[in-house]
C-alpha positions as CSV (number, residue, x, y, z in Angstrom):
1,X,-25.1,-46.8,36.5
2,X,-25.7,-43.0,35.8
3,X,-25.0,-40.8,33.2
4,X,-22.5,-39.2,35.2
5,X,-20.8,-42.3,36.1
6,X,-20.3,-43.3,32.9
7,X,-18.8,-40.3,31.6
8,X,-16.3,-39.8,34.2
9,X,-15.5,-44.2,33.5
10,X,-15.3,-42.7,29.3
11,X,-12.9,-39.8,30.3
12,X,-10.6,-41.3,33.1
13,X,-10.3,-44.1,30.4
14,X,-9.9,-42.1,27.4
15,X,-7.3,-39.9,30.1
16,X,-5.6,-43.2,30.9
17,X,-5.0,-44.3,26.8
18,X,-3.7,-40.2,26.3
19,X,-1.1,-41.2,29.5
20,X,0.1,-44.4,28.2
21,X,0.5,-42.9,24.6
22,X,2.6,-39.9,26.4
23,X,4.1,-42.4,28.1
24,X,5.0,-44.4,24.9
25,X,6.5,-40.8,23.3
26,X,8.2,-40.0,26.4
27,X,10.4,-43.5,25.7
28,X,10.6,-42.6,22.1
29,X,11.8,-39.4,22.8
30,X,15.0,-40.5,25.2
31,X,16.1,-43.6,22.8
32,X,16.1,-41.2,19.8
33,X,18.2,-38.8,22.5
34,X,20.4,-41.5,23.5
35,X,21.2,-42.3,19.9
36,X,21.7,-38.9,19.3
37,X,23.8,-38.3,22.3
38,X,25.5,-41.6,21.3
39,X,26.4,-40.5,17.6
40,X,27.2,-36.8,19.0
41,X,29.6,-38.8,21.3
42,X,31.4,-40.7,18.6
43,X,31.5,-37.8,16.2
44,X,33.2,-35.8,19.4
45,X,35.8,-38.9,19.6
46,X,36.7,-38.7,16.4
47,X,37.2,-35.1,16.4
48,X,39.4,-35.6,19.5
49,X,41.5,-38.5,17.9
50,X,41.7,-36.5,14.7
51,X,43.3,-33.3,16.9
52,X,45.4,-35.1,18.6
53,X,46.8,-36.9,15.5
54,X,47.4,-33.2,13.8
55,X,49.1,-32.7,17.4
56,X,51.4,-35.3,16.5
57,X,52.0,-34.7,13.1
58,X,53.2,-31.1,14.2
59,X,55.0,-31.9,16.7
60,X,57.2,-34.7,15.0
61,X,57.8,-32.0,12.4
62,X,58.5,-29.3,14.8
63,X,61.4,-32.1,16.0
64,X,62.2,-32.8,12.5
65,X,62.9,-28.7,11.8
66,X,64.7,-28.5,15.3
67,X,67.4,-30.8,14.3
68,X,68.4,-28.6,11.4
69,X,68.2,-25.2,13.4
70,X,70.6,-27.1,15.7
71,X,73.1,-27.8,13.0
72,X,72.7,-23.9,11.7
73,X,73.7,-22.9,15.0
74,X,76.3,-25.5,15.6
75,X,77.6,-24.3,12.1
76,X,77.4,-20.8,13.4
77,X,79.4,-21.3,16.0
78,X,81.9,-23.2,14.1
79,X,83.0,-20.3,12.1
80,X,82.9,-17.5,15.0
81,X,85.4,-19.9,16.8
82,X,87.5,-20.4,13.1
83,X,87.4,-16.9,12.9
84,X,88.3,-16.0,16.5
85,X,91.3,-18.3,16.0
86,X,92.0,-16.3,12.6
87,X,92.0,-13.0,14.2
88,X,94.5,-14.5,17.0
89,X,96.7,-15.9,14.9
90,X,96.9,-12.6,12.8
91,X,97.3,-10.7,15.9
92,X,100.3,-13.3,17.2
93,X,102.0,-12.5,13.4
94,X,101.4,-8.5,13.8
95,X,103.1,-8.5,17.7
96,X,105.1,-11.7,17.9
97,X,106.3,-10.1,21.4
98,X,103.3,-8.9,22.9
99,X,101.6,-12.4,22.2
100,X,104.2,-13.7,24.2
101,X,104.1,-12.0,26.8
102,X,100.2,-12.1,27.6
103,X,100.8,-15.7,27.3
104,X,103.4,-15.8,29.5
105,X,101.1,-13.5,32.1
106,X,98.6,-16.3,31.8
107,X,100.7,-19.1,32.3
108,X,102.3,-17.4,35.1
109,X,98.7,-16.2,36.7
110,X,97.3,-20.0,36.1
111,X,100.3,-21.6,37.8
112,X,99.9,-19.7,40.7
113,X,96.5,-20.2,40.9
114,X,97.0,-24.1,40.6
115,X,99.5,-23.9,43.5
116,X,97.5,-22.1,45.8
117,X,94.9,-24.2,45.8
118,X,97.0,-26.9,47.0
């Protein structure tokens, strides 16, 4: 064989090792980015699980605060209606006459209301 010959034999083999050693990173290269993919993955998970969790966590105390505001306001409006009946039944002692009067008016307006619809 020639000189030639030979040399192109040396470099297409000496190309072929450099392939098969690229080859052999290449392959490295995507199992150390599928484990890092993989732990990203499970770190991302976790982070998910964790929110949600806090999600929770607020929103059972948001429930646990809305029970009270309900019995503020229920309390609230307790003593408005105490103290509308106060004020009526001071006004009733101040005009004995006119309170019966309007009350008569409204039993006479709601009788006539219940008749006509029959």
């Amino acid at each position: 064989m020639s000189e030639h010959t030979e040399a192109v034999k040396s470099n297409l083999g000496e190309a072929g090792a450099h392939l098969k050693q690229a080859a052999s990173a290449a392959g490295g290269a995507v199992k150390n980015a599928a484990g890092a993919a993989g732990d990203e993955l499970r770190l991302g998970k976790a982070q998910v699980k964790a929110e949600l969790a806090d999600g929770a966590v607020a929103g059972i105390g948001a429930a646990e605060h809305l029970g009270g505001a309900a019995g503020e306001q229920a309390n609230a409006l307790m003593d408005k209606g105490r103290d509308l009946l106060d004020s009526a039944a001071e006004l009733i002692r101040e005009r004995p006459l006119a309170a019966f009067g309007v009350a008569f008016a409204a039993g006479w307006i709601i009788s006539k209301l219940g008749r006509s619809d029959k």
